[in-house]
Gaussian input, Z-matrix of N, CA and C with variables (Angstrom, degrees):
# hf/3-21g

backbone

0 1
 N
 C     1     B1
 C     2     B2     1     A1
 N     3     B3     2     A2     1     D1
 C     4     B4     3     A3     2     D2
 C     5     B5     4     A4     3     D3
 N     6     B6     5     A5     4     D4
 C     7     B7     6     A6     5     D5
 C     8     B8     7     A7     6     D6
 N     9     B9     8     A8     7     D7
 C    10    B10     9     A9     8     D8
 C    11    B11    10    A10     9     D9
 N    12    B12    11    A11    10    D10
 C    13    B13    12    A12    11    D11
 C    14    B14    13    A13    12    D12
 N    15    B15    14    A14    13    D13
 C    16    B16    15    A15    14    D14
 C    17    B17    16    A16    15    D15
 N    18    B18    17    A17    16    D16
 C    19    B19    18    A18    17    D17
 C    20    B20    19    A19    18    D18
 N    21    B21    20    A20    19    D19
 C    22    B22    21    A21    20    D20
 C    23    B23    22    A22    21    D21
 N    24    B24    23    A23    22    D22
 C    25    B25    24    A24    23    D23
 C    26    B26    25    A25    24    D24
 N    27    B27    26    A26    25    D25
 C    28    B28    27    A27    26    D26
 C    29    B29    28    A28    27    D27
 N    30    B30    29    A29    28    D28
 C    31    B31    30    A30    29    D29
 C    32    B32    31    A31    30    D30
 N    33    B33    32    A32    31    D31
 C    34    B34    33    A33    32    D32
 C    35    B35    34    A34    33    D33
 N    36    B36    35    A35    34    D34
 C    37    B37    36    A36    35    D35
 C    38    B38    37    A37    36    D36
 N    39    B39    38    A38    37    D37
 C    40    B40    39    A39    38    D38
 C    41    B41    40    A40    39    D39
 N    42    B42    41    A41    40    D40
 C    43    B43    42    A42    41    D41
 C    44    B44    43    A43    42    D42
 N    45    B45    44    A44    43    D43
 C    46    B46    45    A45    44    D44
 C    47    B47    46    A46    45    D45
 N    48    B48    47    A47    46    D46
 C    49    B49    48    A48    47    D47
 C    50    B50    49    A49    48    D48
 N    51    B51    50    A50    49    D49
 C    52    B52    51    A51    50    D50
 C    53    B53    52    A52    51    D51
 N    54    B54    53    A53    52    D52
 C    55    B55    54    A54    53    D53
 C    56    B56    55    A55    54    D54
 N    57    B57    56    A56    55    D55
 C    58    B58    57    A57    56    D56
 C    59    B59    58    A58    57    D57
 N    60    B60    59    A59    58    D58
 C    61    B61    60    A60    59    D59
 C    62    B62    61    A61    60    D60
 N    63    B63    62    A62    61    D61
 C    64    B64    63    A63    62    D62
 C    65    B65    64    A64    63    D63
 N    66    B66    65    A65    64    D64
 C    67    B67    66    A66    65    D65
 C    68    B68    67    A67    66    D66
 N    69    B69    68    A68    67    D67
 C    70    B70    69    A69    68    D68
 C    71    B71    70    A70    69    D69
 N    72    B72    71    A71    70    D70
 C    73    B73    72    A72    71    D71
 C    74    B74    73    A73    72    D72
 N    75    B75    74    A74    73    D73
 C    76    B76    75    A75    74    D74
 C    77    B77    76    A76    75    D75
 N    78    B78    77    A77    76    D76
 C    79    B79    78    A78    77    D77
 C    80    B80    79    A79    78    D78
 N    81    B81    80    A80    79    D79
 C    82    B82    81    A81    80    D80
 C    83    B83    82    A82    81    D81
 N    84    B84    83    A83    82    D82
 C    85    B85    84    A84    83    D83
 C    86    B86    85    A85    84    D84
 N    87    B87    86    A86    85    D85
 C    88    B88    87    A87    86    D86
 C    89    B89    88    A88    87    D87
 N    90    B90    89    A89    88    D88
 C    91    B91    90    A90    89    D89
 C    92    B92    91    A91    90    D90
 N    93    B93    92    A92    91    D91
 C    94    B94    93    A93    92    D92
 C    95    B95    94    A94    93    D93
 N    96    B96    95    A95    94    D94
 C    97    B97    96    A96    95    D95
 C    98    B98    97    A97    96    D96
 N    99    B99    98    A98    97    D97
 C   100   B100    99    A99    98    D98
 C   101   B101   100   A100    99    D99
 N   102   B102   101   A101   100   D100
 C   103   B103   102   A102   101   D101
 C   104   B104   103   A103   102   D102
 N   105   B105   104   A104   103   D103
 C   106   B106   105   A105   104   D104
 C   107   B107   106   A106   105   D105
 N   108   B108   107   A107   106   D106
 C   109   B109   108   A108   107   D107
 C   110   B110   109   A109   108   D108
 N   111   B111   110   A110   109   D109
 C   112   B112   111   A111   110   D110
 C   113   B113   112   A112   111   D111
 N   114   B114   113   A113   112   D112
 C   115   B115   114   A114   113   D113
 C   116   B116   115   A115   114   D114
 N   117   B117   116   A116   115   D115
 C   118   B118   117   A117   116   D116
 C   119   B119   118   A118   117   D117
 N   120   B120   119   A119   118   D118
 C   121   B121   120   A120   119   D119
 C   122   B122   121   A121   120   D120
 N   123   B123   122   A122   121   D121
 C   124   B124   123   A123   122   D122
 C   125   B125   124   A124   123   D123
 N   126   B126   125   A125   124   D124
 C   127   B127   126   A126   125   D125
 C   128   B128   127   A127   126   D126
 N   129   B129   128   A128   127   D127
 C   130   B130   129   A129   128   D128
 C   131   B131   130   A130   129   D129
 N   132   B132   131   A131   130   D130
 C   133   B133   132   A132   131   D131
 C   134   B134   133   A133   132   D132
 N   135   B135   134   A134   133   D133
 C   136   B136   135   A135   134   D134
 C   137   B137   136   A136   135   D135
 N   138   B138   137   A137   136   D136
 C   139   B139   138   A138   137   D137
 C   140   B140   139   A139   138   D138
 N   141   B141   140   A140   139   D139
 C   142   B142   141   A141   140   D140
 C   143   B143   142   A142   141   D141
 N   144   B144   143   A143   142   D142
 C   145   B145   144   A144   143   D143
 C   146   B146   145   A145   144   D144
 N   147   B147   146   A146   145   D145
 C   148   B148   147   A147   146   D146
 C   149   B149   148   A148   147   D147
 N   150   B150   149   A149   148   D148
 C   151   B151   150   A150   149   D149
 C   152   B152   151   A151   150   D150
 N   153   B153   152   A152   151   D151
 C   154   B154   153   A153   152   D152
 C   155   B155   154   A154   153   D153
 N   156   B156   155   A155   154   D154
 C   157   B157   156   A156   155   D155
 C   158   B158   157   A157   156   D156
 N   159   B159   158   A158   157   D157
 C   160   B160   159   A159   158   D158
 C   161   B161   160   A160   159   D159
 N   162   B162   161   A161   160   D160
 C   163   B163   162   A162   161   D161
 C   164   B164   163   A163   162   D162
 N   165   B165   164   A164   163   D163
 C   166   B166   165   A165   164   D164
 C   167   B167   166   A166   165   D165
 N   168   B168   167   A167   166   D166
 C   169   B169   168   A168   167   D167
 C   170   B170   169   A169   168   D168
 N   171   B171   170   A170   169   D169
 C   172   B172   171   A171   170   D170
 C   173   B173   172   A172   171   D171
 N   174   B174   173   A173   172   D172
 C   175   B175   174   A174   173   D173
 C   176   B176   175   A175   174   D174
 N   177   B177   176   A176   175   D175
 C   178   B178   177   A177   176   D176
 C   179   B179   178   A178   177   D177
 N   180   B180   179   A179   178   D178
 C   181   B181   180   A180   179   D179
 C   182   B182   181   A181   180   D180
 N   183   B183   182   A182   181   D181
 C   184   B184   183   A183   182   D182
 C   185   B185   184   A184   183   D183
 N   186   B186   185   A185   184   D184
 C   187   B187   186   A186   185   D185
 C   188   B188   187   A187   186   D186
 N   189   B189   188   A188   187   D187
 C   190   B190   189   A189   188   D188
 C   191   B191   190   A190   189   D189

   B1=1.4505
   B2=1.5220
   B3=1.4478
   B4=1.5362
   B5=2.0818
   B6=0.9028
   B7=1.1155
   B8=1.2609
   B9=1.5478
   B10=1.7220
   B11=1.8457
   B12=0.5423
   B13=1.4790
   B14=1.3713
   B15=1.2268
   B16=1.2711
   B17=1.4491
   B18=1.3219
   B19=1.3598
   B20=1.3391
   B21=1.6588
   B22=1.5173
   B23=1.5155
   B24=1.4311
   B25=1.3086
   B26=1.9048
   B27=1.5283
   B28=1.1052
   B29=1.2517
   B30=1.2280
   B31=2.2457
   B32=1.5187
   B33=1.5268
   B34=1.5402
   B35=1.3256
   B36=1.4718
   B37=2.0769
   B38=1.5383
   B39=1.5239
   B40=1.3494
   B41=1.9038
   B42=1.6745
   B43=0.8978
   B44=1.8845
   B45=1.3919
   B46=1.1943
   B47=1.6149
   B48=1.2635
   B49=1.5246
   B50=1.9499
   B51=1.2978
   B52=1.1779
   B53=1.9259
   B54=1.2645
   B55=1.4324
   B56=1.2734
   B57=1.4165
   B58=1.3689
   B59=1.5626
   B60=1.0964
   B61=1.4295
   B62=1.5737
   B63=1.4745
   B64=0.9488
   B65=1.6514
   B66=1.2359
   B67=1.9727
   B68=1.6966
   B69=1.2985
   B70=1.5943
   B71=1.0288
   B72=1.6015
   B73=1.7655
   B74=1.2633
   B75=1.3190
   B76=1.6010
   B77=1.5944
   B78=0.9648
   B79=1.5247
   B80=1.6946
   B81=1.5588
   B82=1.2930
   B83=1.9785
   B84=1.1258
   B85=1.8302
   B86=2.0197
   B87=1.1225
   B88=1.7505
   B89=1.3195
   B90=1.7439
   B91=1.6603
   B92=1.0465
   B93=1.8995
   B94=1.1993
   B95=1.7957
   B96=1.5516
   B97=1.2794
   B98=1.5233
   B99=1.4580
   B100=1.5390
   B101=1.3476
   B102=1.4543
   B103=1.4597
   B104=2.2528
   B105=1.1085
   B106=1.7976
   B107=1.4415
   B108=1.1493
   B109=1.5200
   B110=1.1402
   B111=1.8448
   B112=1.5564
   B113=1.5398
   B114=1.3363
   B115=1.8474
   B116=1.7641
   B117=1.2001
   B118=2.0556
   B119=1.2145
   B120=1.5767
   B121=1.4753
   B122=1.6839
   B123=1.5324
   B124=1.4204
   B125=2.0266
   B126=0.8641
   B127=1.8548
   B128=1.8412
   B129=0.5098
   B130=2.1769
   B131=1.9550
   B132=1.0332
   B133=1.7960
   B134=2.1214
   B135=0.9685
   B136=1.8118
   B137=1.1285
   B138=1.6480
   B139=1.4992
   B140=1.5782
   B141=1.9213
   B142=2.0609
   B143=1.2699
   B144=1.5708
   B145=1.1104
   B146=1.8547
   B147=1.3276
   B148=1.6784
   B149=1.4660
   B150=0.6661
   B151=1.7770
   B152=1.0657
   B153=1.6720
   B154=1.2776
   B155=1.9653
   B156=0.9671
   B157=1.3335
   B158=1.7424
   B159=1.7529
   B160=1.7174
   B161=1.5709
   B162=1.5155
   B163=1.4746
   B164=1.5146
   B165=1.5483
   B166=1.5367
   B167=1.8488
   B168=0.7318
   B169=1.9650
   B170=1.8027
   B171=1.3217
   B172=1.6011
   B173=1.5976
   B174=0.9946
   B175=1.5611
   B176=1.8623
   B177=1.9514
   B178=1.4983
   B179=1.6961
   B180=1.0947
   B181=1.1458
   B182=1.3617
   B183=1.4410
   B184=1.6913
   B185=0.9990
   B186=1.8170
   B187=1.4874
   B188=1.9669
   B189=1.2756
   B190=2.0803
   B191=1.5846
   A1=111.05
   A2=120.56
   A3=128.26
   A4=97.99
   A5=107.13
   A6=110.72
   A7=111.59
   A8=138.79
   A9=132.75
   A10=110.71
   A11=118.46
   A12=106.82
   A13=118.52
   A14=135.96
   A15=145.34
   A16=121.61
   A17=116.68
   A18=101.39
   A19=146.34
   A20=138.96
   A21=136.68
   A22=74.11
   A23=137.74
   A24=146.88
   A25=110.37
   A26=111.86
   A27=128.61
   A28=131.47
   A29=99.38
   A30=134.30
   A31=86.42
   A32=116.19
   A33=105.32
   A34=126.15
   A35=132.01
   A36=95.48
   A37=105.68
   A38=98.13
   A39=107.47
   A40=98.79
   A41=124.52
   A42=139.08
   A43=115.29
   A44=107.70
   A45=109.67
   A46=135.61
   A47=106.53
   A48=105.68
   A49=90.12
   A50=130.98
   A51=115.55
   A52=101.81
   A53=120.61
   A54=122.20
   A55=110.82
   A56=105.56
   A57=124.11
   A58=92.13
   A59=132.03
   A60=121.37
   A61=97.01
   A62=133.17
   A63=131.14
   A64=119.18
   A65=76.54
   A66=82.85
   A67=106.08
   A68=111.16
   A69=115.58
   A70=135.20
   A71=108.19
   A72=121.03
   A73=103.29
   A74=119.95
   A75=119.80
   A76=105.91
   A77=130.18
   A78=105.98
   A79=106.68
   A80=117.69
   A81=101.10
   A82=82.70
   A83=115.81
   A84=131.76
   A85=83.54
   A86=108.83
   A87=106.35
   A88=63.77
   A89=138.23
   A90=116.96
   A91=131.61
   A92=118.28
   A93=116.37
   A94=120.70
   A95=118.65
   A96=103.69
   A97=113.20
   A98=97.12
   A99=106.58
   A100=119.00
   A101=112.04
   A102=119.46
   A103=98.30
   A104=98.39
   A105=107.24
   A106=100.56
   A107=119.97
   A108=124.25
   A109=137.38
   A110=104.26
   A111=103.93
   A112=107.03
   A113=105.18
   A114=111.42
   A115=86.47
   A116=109.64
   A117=124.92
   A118=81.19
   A119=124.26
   A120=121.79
   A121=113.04
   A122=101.49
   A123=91.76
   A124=110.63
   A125=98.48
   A126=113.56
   A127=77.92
   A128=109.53
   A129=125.02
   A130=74.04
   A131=114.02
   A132=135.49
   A133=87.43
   A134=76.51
   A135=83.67
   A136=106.63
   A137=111.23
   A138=122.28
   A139=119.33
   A140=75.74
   A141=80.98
   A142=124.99
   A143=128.19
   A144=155.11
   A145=111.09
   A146=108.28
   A147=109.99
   A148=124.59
   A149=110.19
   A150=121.87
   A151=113.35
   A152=132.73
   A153=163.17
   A154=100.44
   A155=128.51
   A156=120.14
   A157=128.35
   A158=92.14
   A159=98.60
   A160=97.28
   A161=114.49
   A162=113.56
   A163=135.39
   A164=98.47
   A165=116.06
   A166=91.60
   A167=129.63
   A168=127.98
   A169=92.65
   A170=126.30
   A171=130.30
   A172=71.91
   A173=143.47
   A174=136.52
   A175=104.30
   A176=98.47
   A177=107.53
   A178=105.08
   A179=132.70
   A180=117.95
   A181=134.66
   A182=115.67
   A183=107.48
   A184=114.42
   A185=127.41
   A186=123.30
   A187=104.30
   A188=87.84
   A189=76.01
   A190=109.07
   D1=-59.33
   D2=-170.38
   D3=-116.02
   D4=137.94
   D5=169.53
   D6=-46.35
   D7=151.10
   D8=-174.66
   D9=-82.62
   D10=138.71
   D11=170.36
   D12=-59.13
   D13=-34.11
   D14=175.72
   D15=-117.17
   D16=128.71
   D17=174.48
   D18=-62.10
   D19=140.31
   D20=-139.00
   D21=-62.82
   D22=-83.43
   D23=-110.90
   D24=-90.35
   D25=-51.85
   D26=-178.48
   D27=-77.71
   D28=-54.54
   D29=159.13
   D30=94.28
   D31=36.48
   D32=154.66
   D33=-64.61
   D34=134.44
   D35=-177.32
   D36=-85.19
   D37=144.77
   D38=-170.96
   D39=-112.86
   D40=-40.05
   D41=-177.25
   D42=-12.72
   D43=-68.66
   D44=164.01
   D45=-39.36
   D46=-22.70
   D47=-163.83
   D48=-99.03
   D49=-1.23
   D50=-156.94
   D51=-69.04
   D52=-62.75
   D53=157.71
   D54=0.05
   D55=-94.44
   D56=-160.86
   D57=-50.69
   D58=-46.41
   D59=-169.93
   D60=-58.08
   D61=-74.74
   D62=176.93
   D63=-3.80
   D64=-72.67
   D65=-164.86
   D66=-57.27
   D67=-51.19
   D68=172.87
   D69=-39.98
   D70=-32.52
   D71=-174.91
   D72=-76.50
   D73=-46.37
   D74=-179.37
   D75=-47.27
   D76=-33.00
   D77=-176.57
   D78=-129.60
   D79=23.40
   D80=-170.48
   D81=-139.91
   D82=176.49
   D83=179.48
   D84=-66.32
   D85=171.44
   D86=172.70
   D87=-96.81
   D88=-95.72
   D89=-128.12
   D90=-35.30
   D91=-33.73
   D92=161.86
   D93=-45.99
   D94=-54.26
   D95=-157.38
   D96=-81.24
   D97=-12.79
   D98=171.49
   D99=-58.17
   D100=-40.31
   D101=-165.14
   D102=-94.58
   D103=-2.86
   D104=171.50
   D105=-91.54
   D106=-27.85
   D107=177.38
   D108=-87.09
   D109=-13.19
   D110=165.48
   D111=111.03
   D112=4.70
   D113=-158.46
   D114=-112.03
   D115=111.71
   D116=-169.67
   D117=-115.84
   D118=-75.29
   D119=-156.87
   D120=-43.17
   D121=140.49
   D122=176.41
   D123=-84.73
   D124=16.89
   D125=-171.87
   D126=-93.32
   D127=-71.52
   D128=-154.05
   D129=-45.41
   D130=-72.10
   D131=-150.80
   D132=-44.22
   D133=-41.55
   D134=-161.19
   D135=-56.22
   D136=-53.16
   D137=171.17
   D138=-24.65
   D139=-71.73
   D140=176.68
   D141=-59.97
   D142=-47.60
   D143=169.36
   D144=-34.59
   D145=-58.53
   D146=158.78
   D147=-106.94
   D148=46.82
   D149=163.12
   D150=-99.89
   D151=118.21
   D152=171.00
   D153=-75.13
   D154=101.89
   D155=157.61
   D156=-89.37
   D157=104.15
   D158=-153.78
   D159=-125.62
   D160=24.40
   D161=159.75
   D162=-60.84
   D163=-33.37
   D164=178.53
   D165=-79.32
   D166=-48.90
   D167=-164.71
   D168=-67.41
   D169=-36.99
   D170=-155.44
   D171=-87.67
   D172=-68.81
   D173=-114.37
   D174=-77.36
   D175=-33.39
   D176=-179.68
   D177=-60.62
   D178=-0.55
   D179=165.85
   D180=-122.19
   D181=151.82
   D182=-163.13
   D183=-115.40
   D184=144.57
   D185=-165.57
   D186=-93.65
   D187=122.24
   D188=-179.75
   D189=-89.28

């Protein structure tokens, strides 16, 4: 749903950088902004790289 704050494999925190990745990818390669961001490990890359952002799709619905 939300990106993890820390990474599954390493427990680097990655949480913070998800934003900034956001906005960056739209107009730049991701490896580039990944590697402007500090993200080397290929564990961290994966994170960002397969992460589904499905908070906005979960949120339209309400639990009764």
């Amino acid at each position: 749903m939300i990106i993890p704050i820390r990474c599954m494999s390493c427990g680097k925190p990655i949480g913070h950088l998800w934003e900034e990745y956001k906005k960056e990818s739209a107009s730049k390669p991701a490896g580039e902004v990944m590697t402007a961001l500090g993200l080397e490990r290929y564990c961290c890359r994966a994170q960002f790289l397969g992460h589904v952002d499905l908070i906005d799709t979960a949120a339209k619905f309400k639990r009764f």
